[in-house]
N, C-alpha and C positions, 0 to 999 in steps of 0.2 A: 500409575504407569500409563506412558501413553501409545495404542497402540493405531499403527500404520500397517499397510498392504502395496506390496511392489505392484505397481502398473505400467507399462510400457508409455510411454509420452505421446505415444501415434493413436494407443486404445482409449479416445476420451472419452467413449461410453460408458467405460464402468468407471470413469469419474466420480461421475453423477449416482450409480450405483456403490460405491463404496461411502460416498457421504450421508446417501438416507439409510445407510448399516451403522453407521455411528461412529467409522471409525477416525480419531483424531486428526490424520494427513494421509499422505499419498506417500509413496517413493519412489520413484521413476530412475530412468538410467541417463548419466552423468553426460556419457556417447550423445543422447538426442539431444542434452540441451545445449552442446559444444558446436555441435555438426548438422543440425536438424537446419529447414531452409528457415526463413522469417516466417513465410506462409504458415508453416510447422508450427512454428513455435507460439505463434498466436494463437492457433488453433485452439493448442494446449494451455495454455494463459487463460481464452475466454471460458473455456471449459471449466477449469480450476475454480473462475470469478463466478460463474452461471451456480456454481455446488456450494461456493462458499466455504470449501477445504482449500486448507496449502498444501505443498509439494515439501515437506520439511528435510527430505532426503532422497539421497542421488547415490544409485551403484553402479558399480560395472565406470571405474574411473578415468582408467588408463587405456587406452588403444593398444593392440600387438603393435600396430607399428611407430610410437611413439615409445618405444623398451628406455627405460631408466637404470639399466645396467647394460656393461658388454663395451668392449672397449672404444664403441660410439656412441657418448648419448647426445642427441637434439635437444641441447638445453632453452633453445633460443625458441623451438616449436611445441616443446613441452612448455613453457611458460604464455604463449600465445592462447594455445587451444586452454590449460587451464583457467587463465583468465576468463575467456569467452564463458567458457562452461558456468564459472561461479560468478557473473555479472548476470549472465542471464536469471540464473538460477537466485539471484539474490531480490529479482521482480516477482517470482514465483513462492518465496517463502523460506528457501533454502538455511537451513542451518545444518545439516550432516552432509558428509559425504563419505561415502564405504570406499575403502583402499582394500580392493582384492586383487584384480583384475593379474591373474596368474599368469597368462605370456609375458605381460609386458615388461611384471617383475622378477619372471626365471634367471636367475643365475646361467648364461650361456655354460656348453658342455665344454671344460677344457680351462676357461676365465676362473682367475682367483677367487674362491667362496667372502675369502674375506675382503675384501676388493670390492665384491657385488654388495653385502651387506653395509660396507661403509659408502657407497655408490648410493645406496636407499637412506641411509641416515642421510646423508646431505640434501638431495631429492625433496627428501619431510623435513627437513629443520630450516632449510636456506633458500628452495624453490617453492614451495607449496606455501610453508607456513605463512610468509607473509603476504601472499596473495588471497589465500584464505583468510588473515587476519581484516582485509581492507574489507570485508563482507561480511564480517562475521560469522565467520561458519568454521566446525573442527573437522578437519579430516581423520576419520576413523577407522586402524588397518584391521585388515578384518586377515584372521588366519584359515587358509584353503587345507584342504585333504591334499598329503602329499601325492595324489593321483593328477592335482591341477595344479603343482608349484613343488619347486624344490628349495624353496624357504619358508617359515615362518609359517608353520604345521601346528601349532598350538595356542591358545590364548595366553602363556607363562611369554612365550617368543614375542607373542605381538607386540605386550606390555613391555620386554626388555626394546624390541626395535623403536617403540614411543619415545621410549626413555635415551634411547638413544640420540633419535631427533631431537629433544632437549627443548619445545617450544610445547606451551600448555593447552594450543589446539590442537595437538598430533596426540590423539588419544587410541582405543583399541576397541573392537568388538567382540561379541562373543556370539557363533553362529551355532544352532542345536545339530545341524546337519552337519559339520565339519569337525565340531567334538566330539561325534560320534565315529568317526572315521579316526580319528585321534586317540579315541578310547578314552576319550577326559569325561569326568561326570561334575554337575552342579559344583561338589568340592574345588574345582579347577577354579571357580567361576570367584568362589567364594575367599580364595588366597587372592586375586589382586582385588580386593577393594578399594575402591577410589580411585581404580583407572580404567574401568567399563565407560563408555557413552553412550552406546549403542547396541543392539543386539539385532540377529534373525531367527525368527520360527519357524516350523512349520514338521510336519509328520517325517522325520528322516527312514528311508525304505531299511530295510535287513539292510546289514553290511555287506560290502559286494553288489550293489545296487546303487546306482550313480543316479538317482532319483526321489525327490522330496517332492509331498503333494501339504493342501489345507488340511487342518486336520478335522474330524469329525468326532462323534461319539462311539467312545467302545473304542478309541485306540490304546495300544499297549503304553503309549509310550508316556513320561510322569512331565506331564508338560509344567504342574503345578509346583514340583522341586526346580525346575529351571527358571520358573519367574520368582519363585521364592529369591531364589541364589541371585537372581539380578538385582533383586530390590536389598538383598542385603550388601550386595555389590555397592549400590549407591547408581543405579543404572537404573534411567527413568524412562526410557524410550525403545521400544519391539516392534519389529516390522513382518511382517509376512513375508516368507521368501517362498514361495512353491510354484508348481505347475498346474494347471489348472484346463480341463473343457468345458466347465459351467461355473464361472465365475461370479454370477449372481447368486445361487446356494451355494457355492463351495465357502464363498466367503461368507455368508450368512451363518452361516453352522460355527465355523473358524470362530468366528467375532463374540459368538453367544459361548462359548468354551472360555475362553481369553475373559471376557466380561468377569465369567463367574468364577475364575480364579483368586 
């Protein structure tokens, strides 16, 4: 298994900090490397090259105002910005990219459900897929708590929406914090085998609590049935998704858990 830790593309301090932790890439948000200035993005480039870790994945895909359902979509500005995003990203190491990003793919209040969903199949099968194909990289939809999206609530969903798009880099993720919101357990993980690529970690709060940190020792929660469940999955790749105010031991502690699973 290999694991990653989301870092902001502006924070390249803990760049350098998450490579002498050990851990195999970075993942950054998809937003900075679409829209970030040049200056930016060097920054984050020379940083990456100074650590000697890649960027192997990009969250947070879609813009609110670039919506891919509703009876306007900017096709022509949705295929711009993604491009930019995944050329950039393809200097930096990119090979994932997480399809969450819950405004942009809500289902407006009132717009046909089934409309918006065949709205997203096309999106991923005819707009995305082969822009990601000239880079090589899958786009991975990752299923939200229906508190942050009114589709595609489950990891069973994500797998049917992949399947939908019909192209073999629109694959699915599976997030510990949004199963839980789901009420799905490992066993959810473990009915789609062969169409996980990707996953996120991290300590998900009680329910009712719209908050996930790194996890440490002495938590409740069985982190060690959900990387089981990934790797039976056929899912070789976990990323840290959390909140963090001391990110050099948070993620330290995180890493050595993860290690000894």
């Amino acid at each position: 298994m290999r694991y990653g830790t989301c870092i902001g593309g502006k924070e390249t301090e803990n760049i350098a900090v998450a490579a002498k932790l050990g851990f195999d890439y970075i993942e950054t948000n998809f937003g900075f490397l679409a829209r970030s200035t040049d200056e930016e993005f060097d920054a984050f480039k020379a940083a990456l090259k100074e650590s000697s870790i890649l960027c192997e994945a990009a969250n947070c895909f879609m813009p609110n105002d670039l919506p891919m359902t509703g009876p306007e979509v900017n096709y022509e500005g949705i295929k711009a910005y993604v491009d930019k995003g995944m050329s950039r990203g393809s200097e930096v190491g990119l090979k994932i990219v997480v399809f969450g990003s819950g405004g942009a793919r809500r289902i407006p209040e009132g717009f046909s459900y089934a409309e918006g969903i065949r709205q997203l199949g096309y999106f991923l099968g005819e707009i995305v897929s082969p822009i990601a194909e000239k880079y090589g990289i899958t786009v991975v939809i990752e299923p939200l708590r229906a508190q942050e999206c009114n589709m595609i609530n489950t990891v069973n969903e994500g797998v049917m929406l992949s399947v939908l798009a019909g192209k073999a880099n629109i694959q699915t993720l599976a997030d510990i914090y949004h199963m839980k919101f789901a009420h799905e357990t490992p066993d959810n993980i473990k009915l789609v085998k062969g169409s996980l690529y990707h996953a996120h970690i991290s300590n998900p709060m009680p329910e009712g609590v719209a908050k996930r940190y790194y996890m440490k020792p002495g938590d409740e929660c069985d982190y060690k049935a959900f990387v089981d469940a990934l790797r039976f999955a056929g899912c070789e790749r976990c990323s840290i998704e959390a909140s963090t105010s001391d990110f050099a031991n948070d993620a330290a502690e995180a890493i050595k858990i993860l290690r000894a699973l």
